[in-house]
C-alpha positions in Angstrom: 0.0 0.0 0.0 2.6 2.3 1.0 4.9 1.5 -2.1 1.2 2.5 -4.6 1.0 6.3 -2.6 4.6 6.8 -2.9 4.4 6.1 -6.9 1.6 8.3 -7.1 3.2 10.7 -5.0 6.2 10.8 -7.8 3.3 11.2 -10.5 1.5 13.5 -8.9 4.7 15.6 -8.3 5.9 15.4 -11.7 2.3 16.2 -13.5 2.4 19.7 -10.7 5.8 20.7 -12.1 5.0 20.2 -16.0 1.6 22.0 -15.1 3.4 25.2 -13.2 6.3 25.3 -16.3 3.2 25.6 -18.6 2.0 28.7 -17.1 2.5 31.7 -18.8 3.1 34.4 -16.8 5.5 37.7 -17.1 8.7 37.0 -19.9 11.9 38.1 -17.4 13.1 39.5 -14.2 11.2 42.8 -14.6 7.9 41.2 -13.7 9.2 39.9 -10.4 10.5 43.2 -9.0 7.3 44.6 -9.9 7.8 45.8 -13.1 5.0 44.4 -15.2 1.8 46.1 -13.8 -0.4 45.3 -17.0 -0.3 41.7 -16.1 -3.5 41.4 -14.0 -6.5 40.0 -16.5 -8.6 37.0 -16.1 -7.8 33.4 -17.0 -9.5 32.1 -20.0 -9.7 28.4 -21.8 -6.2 26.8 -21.5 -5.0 29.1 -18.8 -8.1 28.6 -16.7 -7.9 25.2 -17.0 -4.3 25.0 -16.2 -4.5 27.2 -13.1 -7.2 24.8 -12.0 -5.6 22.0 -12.6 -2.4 22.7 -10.7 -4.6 24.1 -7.4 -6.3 20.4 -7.8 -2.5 18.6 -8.0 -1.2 20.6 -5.3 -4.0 19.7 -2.9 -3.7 15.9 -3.7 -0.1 16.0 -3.4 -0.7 17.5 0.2 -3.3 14.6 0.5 -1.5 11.7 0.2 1.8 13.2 1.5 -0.2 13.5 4.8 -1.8 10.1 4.1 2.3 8.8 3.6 3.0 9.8 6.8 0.3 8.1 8.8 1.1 5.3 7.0 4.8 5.2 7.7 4.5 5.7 11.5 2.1 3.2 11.6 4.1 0.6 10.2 7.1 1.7 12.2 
């Protein structure tokens, strides 16, 4: 059982990273100091779904991290 959540674990893991490197946000450093003011607009099709899509893989990742760990100090 353990060894089935800690291979999902790794696919869930992997799926979150290729889902947040898909995002499209500001191109450069300039954004992240603040420089890119125009970039607040709402999420449509594709980007909407991806933003979605990531919240929902980052909360089961959580999940079954947490369930990992009841798991492994019960068997221990």
């Amino acid at each position: 059982m353990l060894k089935i959540i800690n291979i999902a674990e790794i696919i869930v893991a992997v799926l979150l990273i290729i889902s947040i490197l898909m995002q499209n946000r500001g191109a450069g450093l300039s954004s992240t100091f603040g420089g890119d003011f125009g970039g607040y607009y709402s999420k449509r099709g594709f980007e909407k779904f991806l933003t979605l899509f990531s919240s929902s893989l980052a909360v089961i990742f959580v999940i079954l991290a947490i369930i990992n760990l009841v798991l492994a100090n019960k068997i221990s």
